[in-house]
C-alpha positions, -999 to +999 in steps of 0.1 A: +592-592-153+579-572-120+591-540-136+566-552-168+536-559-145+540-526-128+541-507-160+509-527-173+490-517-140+500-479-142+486-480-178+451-495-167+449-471-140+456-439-165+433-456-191+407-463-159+404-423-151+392-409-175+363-436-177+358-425-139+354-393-142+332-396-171+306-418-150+302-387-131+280-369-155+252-375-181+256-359-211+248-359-250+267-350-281+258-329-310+276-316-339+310-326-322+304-311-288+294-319-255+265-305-238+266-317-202+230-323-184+234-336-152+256-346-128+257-381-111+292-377-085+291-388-052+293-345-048+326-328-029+351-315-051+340-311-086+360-311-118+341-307-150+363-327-179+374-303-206+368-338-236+346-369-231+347-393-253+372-372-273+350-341-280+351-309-263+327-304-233+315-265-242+278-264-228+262-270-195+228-279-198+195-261-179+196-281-137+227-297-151+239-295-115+209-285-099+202-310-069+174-336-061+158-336-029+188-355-005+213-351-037+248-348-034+261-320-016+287-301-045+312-279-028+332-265-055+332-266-089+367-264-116+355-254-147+376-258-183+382-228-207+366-251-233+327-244-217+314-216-232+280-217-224+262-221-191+225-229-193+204-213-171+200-228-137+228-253-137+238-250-104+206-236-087+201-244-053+237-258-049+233-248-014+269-261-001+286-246-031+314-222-017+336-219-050+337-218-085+363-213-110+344-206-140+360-207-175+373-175-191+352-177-225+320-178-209+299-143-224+263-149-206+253-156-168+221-173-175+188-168-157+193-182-118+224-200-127+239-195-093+202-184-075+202-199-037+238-212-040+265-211-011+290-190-029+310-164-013+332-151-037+330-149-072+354-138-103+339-124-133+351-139-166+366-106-184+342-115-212+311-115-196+281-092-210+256-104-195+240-110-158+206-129-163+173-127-142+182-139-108+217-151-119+228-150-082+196-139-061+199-156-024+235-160-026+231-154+008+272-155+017+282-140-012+304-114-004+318-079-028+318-090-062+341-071-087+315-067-117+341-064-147+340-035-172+326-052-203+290-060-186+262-044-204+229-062-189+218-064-152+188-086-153+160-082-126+171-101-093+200-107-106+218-102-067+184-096-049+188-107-013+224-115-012+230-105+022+267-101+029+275-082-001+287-050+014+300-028-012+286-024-055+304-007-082+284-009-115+306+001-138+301+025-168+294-004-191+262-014-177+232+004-198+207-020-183+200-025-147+167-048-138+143-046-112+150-057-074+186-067-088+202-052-060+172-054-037+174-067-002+211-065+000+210-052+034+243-049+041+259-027+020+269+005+026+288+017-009+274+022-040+285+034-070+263+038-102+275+041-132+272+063-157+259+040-186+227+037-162+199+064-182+172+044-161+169+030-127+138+002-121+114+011-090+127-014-068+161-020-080+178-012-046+150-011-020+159-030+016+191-020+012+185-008+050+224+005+056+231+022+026+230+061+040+242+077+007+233+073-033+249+097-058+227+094-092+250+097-122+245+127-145+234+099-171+204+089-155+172+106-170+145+085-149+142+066-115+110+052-122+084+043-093+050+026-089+022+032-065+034+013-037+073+014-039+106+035-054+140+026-064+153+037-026+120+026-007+131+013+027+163+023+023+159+032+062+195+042+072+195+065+037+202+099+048+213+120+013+204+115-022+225+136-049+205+143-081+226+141-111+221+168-142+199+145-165+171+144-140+143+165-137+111+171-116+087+146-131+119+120-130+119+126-092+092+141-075+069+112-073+097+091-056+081+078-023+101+068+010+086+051+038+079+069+070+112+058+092+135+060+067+163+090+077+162+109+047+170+146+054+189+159+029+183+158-009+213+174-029+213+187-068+244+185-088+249+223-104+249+216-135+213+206-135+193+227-158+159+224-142+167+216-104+182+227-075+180+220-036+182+244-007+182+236+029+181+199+022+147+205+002+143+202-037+129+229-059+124+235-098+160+257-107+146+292-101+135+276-073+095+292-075+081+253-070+089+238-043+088+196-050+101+177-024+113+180+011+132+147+020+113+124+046+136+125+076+134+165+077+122+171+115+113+199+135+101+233+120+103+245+083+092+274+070+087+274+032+107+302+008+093+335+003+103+328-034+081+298-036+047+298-053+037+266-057+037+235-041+040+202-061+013+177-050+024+158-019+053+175-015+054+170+021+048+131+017+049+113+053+072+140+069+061+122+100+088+146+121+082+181+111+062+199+137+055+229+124+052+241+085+046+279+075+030+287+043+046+315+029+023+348+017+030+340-024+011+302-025-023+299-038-027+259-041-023+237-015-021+204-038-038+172-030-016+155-004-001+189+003+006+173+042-002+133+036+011+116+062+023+145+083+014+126+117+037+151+137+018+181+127-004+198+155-016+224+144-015+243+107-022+282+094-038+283+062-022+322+050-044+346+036-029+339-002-040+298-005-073+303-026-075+270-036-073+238-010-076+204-031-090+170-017-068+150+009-044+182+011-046+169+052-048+131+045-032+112+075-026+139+095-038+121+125-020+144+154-036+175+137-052+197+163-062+226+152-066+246+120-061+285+115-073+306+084-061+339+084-090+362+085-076+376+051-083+349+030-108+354+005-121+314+007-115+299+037-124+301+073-122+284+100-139+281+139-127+263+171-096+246+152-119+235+123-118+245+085-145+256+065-150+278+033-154+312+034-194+314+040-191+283+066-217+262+045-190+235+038-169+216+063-134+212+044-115+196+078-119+183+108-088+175+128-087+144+149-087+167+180-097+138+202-136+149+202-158+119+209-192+134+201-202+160+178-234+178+167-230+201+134-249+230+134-276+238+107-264+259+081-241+234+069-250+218+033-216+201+020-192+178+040-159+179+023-143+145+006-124+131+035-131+158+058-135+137+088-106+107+076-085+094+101-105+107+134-104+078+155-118+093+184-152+105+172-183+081+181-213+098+174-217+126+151-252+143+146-259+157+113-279+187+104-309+185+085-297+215+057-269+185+047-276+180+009-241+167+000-214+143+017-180+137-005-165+105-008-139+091+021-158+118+043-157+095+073-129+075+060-109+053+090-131+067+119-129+036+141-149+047+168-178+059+151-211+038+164-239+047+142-250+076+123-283+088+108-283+105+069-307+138+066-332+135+040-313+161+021-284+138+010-289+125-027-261+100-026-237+077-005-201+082-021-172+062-028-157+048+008-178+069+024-178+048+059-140+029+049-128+009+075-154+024+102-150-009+122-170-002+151-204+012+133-234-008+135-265+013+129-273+036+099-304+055+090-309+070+058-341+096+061-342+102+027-343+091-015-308+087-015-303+072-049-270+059-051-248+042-035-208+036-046-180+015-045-171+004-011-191+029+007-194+006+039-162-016+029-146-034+060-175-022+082-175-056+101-201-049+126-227-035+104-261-046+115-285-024+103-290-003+072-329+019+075-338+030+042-372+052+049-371+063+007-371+040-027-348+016-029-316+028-048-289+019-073-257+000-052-228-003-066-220-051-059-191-034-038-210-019-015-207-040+015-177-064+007-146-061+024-117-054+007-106-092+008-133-094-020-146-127-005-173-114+025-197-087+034-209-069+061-234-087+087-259-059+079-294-065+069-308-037+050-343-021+062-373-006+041-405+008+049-438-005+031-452+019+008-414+024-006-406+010-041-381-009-061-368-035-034-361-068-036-350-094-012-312-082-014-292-049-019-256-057-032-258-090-021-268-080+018-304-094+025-336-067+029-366-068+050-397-048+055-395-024+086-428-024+102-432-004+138-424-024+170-428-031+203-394-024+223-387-046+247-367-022+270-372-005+304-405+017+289-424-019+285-446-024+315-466-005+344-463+032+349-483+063+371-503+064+337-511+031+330-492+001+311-474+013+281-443+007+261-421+020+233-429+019+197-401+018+177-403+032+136-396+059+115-398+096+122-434+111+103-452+080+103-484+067+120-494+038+144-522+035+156-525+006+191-551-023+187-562-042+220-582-076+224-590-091+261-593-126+237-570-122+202-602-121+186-621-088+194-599-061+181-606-020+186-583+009+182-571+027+216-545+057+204-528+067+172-491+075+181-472+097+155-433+086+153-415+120+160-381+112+169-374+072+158-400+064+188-434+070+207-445+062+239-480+046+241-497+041+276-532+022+284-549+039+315-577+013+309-559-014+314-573-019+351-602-024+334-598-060+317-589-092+336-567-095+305-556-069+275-536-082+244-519-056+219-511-052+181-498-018+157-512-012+121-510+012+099-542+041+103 
């Protein structure tokens, strides 16, 4: 009878566990399968049943697993062979899951189905083909993954920031590899591309800060970049890149690497057709155009004698070269030609460079001095600056540490960007035969206090006064008629803008920072008689300039009498009213403005027991 009892017991308890392990899940039924769509355990250890309620489970549903906020924490996860798909975030965010042993028919790794998980190891079903967006981005412990042969599709993020990874093989399978999907993996050292890739993203590996060498398959036709960032960008510890056959100049050229990565060395597989390196430094395959020396190159370089052109920025942020010489055979130094060269002192343009574009010195902030050869046909240059050849045009100034500077007459054009990036200049004095100023001419000039426009000057360009934090007073002498974009953008102490023409055209950017949500404390000044203003300027407020008294040290009594300063623009008249009552008005001197200023003194004033004084216009 006991031996009954027992067997009765054993029965319930079999019968009992599947009902258990059923209460663990939600889930609905279609067409004779179930899709599972969340999970209700008390977390641990989790085994997904392969049949509930006699059909097959073959689908996890989207968050099936996913965890509310003080959830159950899921540490591993038994899958059967029965699921076959997984939808996409099922177990995102699983923070404590370690391990999963996923079933062998799954085909697709949906979007973020492991993203932010605890995994550290992973095994591929054989028949996967397909790594969604983000299907294990912040797996932060997640170590080398074995990415099996059959994959085809890499989506974007698909392992970005998954720290501990150390080591990447994508395998010859893969023909699509997504953006950032490898990014941020700083740890790994090895990779291996494969050679199904024809096209790598622009940020598919950057902040992969310890990988020192890339090999690019001979598949690869295009590493593509944007303005900011490129496939390797911050890859700091990178010290070789090997170009594979398929690539060619445009593929690679315009790849961009930031200034402390160690880049030195950029190699060309023979059996390119159209490139070839030399020295570390990448040229067309005849090697006549030079197109990019790698960022880490330091010390001196001297440029081939077989070289005759330069690609634009070829010499990108090559913060440690110290010295460059420009062969005999180039005539273009390209825009860019030395951006970012900030160990760069001092630079001979050769005899055979005819034509110097815009920017061609653009961050060169260490730059000294500037030599032209006597030779050359264009340009010139005096005391370390560059000019053209007849020295009516100011093409450079280096930032040679000069705090004050008075340009000579005889100059007519200032150069776009000529004077970027000289953070020590303050004042600078401008001659009167100045009828044209480029645009970012005093681009980044910090120090720079105030600065007065000749009345030759038309128009105030593009970024014309960029980030020139410290400048507070401009005067404009003349009908300048335009004013652009951002000419006085992030000019926070701005105060005063003297307008002694009509008012002119201004582009709404004029004053605005480049937040886009504030302007410049400036208050825009025009003199009567002038036409077309109203009571704002590109949303900066105007007011009529009339002459004034200055309260300074000239204000009061002196050997000649009492006087003081009047304060207006340069060419007009004043003339001095006094009153012994406010009442009684007569005219005692007409001062002429010469210089900004006049001085007006009152020998009389010994005369009156009281004298009161006004300024009007003759």
């Amino acid at each position: 009878m006991k031996i009954v009892k027992l067997l009765l017991f054993l029965m319930l308890v079999l019968l009992a566990l599947p009902a258990a392990v059923q209460a663990q899940f939600t889930f609905t039924t279609n067409n004779g399968a179930i899709t599972i769509t969340g999970y209700t355990g008390t977390g641990g250890a989790v085994v997904i049943p392969s049949v509930i309620n006699g059909y097959p489970v073959n689908s996890l549903g989207i968050f099936a697993f996913s965890p509310a906020p003080r959830g159950p924490i899921i540490t591993s996860v038994v899958m059967p062979d029965s699921v076959t798909n997984i939808g996409r975030n099922a177990f995102y965010a699983c923070g404590g899951l370690t391990n999963i042993v996923i079933s062998t028919n799954v085909t697709l790794l949906d979007n973020e189905v492991f993203g932010f998980t605890g995994l550290t190891s992973f095994t591929f079903p054989n028949g996967v083909t397909n790594i969604g967006f983000g299907a294990f981005d912040n797996c932060l412990n997640l170590t080398n993954v074995v990415i099996p042969s059959g994959v085809q599709y890499i989506g974007d993020y698909a392992f970005n920031d998954s720290y501990s990874m150390t080591s990447v093989t994508i395998p010859d399978s893969v023909t699509n590899l997504g953006d950032w999907s490898f990014s941020g993996c700083i740890n790994i050292t090895n990779l291996t591309i494969g050679n199904g890739i024809t096209s790598i993203a622009p940020d598919a590996f950057t902040w992969c800060v310890n990988l020192t060498t890339v090999s690019i398959p001979d598949s690869v036709t295009n590493i593509e970049t944007t303005y900011y960032d490129s496939a390797f960008s911050d890859c700091f510890a990178l010290t070789n890149i090997t170009y594979g056959a398929g690539l060619t100049a445009n593929a690679v050229g315009n790849l961009r690497f930031q200034e402390d990565t160690n880049l030195c060395t950029l190699t060309v597989s023979t059996n390119n057709p159209t490139l070839s390196s030399l020295n570390g430094v990448l040229f067309d395959k005849g090697q006549g155009t030079l197109i990019q020396c790698p960022i880490g190159k330091a010390g001196s370089y001297m440029i081939p004698d077989s070289v005759t052109n330069v690609w634009q920025q070829a010499f990108w942020n090559c913060s440690a070269l110290t010295d460059l010489a420009i062969n005999n055979s180039i005539t273009t130094a390209g825009s860019g030609f030395f951006n970012g060269c900030t160990g760069l002192t001092n630079i001979t343009i050769v005899d055979s460079v005819t034509d110097i574009l815009p920017f061609t010195f653009y961050q060169c902030v260490n730059l000294n001095t500037i030599t032209v050869d006597p030779n050359n046909p264009f340009y010139s240059s005096s005391d370390g600056i560059m000019f053209d050849k007849y020295m009516t045009t100011i093409i450079h100034y280096p930032n040679n540490g000069a705090e004050s500077l008075i340009i000579s007459n005889g100059i007519t054009s200032i150069a776009p960007g000529a004077f970027a990036y000289c953070t020590s200049l303050s004042n600078i004095a401008l001659p009167k035969s100045l009828i044209n100023l480029g645009y970012y001419a005093f681009f980044d000039c910090p120090g720079l206090t105030s600065i007065t426009i000749p009345d030759g000057v038309t128009s105030i360009e593009d970024y014309l006064f960029y980030n020139c934090t410290s400048l507070t007073n401009v005067t404009i002498l003349g009908d300048v008629t335009n004013i652009g974009p951002f000419a006085f953008v992030d000019c926070y102490l701005l105060s005063r803008v003297v307008f002694e023409g009509d008012a002119p055209s201004a582009d709404a950017s004029a004053f605005l920072d480049m937040s886009g949500f504030s302007y410049s404390p400036a208050t825009v000044y025009y003199l009567p008689g002038t036409t077309g203003w109203s009571n704002s300027l590109a949303s900066v407020p105007t007011v009529l300039w009339l002459p004034a008294i200055q309260a300074d040290t000239s204000l009061g009594i002196s050997t000649n009498g009492f006087g003081f300063n009047i304060n207006w623009a340069s060419g007009q008249t004043v003339v001095v009213e006094a009153s012994p009552d406010l009442i009684n008005w007569q005219p005692v001197q007409t001062n002429a403005i010469m210089t900004g200023s006049s001085y007006f003194s009152d020998p009389q004033w010994t005369n009156y027991p009281g004298r009161f004084y006004r300024l009007r216009s003759p």
